[in-house]
MDAnalysis code that builds the backbone (N, CA, C; Angstrom):
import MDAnalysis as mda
import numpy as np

u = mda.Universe.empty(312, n_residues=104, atom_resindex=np.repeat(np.arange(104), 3), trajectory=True)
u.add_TopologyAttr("name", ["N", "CA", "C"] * 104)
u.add_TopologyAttr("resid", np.arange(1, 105))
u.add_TopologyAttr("resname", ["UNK", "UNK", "UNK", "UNK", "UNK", "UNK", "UNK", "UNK", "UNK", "UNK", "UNK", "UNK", "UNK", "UNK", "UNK", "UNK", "UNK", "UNK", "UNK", "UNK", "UNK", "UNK", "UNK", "UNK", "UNK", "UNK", "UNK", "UNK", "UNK", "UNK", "UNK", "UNK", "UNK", "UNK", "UNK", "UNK", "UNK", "UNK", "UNK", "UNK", "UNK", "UNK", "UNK", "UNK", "UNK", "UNK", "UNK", "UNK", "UNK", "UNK", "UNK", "UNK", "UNK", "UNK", "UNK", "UNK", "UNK", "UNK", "UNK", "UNK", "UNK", "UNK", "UNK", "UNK", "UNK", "UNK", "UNK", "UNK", "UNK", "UNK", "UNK", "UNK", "UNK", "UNK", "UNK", "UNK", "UNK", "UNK", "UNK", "UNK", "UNK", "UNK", "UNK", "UNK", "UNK", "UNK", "UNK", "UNK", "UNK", "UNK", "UNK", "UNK", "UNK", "UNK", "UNK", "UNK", "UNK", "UNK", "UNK", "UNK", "UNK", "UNK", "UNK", "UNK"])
u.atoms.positions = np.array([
    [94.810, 112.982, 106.186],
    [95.995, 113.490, 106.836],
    [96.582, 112.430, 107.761],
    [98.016, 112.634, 108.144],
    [98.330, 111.773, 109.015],
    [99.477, 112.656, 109.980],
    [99.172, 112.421, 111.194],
    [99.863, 113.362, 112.334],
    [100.981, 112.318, 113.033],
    [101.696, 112.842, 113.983],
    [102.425, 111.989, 114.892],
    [102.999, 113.261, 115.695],
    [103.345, 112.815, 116.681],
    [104.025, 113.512, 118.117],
    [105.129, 112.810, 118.522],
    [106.240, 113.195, 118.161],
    [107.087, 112.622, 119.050],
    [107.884, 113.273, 120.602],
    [107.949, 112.908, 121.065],
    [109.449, 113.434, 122.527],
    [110.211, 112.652, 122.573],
    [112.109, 113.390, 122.535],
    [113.004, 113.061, 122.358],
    [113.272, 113.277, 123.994],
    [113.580, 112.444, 124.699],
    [114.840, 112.908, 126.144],
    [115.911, 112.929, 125.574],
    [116.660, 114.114, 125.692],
    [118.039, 114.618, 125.724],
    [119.068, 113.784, 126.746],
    [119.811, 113.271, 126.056],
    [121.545, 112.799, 127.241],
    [121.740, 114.153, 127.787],
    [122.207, 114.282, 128.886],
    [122.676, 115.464, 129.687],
    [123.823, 116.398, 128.172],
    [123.911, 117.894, 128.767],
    [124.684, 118.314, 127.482],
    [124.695, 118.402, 125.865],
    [123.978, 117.379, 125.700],
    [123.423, 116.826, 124.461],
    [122.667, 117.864, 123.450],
    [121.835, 118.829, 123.834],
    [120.777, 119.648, 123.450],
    [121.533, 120.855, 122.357],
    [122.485, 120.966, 122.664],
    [123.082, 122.126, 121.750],
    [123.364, 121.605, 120.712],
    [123.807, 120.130, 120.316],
    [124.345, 119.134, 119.551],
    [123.324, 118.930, 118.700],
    [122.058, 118.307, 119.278],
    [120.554, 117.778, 119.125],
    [119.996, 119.216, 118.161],
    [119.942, 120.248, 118.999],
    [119.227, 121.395, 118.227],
    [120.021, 122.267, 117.044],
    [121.156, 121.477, 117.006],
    [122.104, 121.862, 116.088],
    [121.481, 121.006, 114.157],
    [121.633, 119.835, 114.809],
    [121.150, 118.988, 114.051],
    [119.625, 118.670, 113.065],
    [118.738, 119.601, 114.245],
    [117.751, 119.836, 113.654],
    [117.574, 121.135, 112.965],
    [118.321, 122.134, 113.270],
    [118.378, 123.618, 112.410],
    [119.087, 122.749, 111.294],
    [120.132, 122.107, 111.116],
    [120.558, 121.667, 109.300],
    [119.251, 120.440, 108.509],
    [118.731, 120.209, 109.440],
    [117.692, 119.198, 108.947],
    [116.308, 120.231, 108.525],
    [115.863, 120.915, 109.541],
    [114.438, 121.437, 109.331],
    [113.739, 122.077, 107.935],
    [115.156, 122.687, 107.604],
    [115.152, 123.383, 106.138],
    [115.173, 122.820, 105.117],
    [115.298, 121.604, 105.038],
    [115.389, 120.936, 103.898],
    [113.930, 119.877, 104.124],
    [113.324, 119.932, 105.388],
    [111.962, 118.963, 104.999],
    [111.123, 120.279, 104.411],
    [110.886, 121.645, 104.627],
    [110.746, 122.791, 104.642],
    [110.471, 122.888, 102.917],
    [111.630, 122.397, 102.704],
    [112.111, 123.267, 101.171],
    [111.708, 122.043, 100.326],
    [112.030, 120.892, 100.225],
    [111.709, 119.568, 99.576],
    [110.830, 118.665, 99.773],
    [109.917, 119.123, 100.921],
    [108.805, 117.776, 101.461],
    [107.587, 118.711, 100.907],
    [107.072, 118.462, 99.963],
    [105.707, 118.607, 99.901],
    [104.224, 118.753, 100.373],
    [104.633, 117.182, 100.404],
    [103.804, 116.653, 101.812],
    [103.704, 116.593, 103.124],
    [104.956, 117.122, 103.640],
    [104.805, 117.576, 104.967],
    [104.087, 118.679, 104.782],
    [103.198, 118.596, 106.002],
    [101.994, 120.179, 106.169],
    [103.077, 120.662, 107.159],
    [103.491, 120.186, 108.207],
    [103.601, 120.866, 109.219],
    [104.473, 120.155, 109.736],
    [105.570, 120.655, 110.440],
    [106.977, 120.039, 111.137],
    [107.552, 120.891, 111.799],
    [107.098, 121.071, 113.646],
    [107.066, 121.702, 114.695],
    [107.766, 121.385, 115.422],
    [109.132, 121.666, 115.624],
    [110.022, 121.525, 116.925],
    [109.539, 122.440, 118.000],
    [109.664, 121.937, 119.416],
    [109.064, 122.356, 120.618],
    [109.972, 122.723, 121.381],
    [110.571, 123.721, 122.594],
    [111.078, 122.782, 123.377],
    [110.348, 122.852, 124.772],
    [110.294, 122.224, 125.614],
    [109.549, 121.863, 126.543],
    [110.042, 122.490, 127.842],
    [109.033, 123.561, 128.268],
    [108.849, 124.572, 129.198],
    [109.605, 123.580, 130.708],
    [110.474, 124.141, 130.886],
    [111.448, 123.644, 132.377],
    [111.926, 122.282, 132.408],
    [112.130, 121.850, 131.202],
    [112.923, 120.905, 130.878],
    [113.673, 120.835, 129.686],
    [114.969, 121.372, 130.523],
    [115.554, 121.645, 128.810],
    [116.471, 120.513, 127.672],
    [116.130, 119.600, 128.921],
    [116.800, 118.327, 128.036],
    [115.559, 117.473, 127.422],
    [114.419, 118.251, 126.427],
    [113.133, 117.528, 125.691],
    [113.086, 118.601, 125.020],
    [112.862, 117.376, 123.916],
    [111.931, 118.557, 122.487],
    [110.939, 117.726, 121.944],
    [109.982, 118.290, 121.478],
    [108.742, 117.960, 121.142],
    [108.564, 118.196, 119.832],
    [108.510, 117.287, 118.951],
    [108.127, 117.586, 117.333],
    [106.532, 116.744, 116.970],
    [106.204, 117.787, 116.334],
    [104.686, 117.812, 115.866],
    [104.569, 117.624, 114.519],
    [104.339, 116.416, 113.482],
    [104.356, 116.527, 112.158],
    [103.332, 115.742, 111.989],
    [102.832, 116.795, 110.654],
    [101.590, 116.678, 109.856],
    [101.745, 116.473, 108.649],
    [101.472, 115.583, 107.726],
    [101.537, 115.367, 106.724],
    [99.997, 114.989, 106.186],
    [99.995, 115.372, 104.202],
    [99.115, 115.072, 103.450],
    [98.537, 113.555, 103.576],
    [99.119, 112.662, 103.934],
    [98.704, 111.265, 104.024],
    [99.909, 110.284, 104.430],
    [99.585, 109.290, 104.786],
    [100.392, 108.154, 104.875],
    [101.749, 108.016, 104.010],
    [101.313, 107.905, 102.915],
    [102.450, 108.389, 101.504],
    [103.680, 109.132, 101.524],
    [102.875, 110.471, 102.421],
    [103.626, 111.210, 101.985],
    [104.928, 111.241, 103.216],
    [104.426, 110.501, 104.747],
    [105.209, 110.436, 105.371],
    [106.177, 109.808, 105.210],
    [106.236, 108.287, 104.756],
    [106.924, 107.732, 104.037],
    [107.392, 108.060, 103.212],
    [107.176, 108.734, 102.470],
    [108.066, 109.552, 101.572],
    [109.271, 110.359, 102.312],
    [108.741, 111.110, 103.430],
    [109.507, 111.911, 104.329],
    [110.594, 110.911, 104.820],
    [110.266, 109.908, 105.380],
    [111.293, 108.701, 105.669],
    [112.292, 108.500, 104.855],
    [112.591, 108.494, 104.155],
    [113.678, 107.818, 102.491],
    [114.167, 109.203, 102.173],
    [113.633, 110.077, 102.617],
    [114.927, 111.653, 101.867],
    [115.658, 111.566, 102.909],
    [116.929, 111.699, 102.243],
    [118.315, 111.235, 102.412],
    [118.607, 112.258, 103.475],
    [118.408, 113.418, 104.044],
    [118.338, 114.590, 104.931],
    [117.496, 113.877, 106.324],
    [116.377, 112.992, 105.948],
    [115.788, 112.509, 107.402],
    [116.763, 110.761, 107.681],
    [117.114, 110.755, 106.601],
    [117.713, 109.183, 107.231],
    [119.165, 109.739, 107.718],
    [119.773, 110.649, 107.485],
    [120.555, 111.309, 108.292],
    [120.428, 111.355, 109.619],
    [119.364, 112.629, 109.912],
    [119.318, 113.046, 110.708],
    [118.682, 111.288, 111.767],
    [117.693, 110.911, 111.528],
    [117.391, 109.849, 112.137],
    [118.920, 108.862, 112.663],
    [119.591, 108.615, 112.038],
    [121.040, 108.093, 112.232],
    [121.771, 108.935, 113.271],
    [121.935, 110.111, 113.097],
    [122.823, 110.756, 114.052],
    [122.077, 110.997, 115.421],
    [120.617, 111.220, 115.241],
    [119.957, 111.656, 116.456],
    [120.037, 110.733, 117.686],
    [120.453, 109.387, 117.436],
    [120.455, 107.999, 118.387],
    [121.422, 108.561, 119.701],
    [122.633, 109.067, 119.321],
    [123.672, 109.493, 120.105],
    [123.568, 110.476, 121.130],
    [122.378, 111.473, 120.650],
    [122.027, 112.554, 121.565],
    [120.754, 112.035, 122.601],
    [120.291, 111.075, 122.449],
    [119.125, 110.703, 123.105],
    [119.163, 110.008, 124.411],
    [118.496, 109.900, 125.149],
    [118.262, 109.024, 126.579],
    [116.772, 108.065, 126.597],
    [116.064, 108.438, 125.333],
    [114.909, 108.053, 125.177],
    [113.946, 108.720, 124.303],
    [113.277, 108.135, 123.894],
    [111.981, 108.784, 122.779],
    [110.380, 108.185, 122.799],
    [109.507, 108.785, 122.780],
    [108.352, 108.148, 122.610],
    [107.244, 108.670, 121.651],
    [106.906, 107.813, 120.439],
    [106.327, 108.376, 119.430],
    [105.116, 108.098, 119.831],
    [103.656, 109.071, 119.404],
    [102.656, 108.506, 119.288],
    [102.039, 108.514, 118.085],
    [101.267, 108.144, 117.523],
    [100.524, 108.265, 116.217],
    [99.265, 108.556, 116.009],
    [98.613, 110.187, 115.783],
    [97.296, 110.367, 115.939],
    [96.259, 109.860, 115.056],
    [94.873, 110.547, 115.784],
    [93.714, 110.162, 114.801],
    [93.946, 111.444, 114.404],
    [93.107, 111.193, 112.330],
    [93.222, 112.434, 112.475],
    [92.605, 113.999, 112.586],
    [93.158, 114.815, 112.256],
    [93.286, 115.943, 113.411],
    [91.732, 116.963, 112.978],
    [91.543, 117.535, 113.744],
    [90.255, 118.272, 113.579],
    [90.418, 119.965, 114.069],
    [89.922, 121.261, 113.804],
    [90.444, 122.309, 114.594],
    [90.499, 123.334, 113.516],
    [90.719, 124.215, 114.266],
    [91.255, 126.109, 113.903],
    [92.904, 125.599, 113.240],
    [92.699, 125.933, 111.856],
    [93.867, 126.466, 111.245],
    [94.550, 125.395, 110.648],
    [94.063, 124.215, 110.703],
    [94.555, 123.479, 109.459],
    [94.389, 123.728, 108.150],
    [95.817, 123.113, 107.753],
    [95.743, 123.523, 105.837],
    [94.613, 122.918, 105.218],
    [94.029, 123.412, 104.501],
    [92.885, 122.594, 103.285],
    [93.505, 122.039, 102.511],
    [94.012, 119.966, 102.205],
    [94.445, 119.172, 101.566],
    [93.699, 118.824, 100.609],
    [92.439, 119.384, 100.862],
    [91.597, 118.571, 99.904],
    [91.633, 117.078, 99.737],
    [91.689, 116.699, 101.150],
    [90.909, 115.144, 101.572],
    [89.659, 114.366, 100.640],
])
């Protein structure tokens, strides 16, 4: 498996725009990504200019794969404008209650 966490800071105002963008995006990693396990928008308790996305994917592959559909290089393009900042991290991976069985 391969995980990542990102946080977006919101430009002031920005967030209705931002969460706009991700309701026309979410449905289509949803409906066409395979390999995404899991793709979790957050938004972050008393700060309403952050959102927190949580994605899990089958492997390396498949994230990259997620990269190149034409719906995330979109959204990646437009999202620059709404932002004040971002910080990705990249996990080990994940262990726990309620992960999908990939058959690793």
């Amino acid at each position: 498996m391969f995980a990542l966490v990102v946080r977006f800071d919101l430009r002031p105002e920005a967030a209705e725009d931002f969460d706009r963008l991700v309701a026309e995006t979410a449905p289509l990693i949803h409906g066409r990504e395979p390999g995404t396990l899991i793709y979790a928008v957050h938004e972050v308790e008393a700060e309403p200019d952050a959102r927190v996305f949580y994605e899990l994917y089958r492997d390396r592959a498949a994230f990259d794969e997620h990269e190149r559909q034409p719906h995330v290089v979109r959204f990646l393009q437009e999202r620059e404008r709404h932002l004040s900042g971002a910080r990705v991290e990249f996990l080990t991976p994940p262990s726990g209650k309620g992960l999908p069985d990939v058959g690793e």
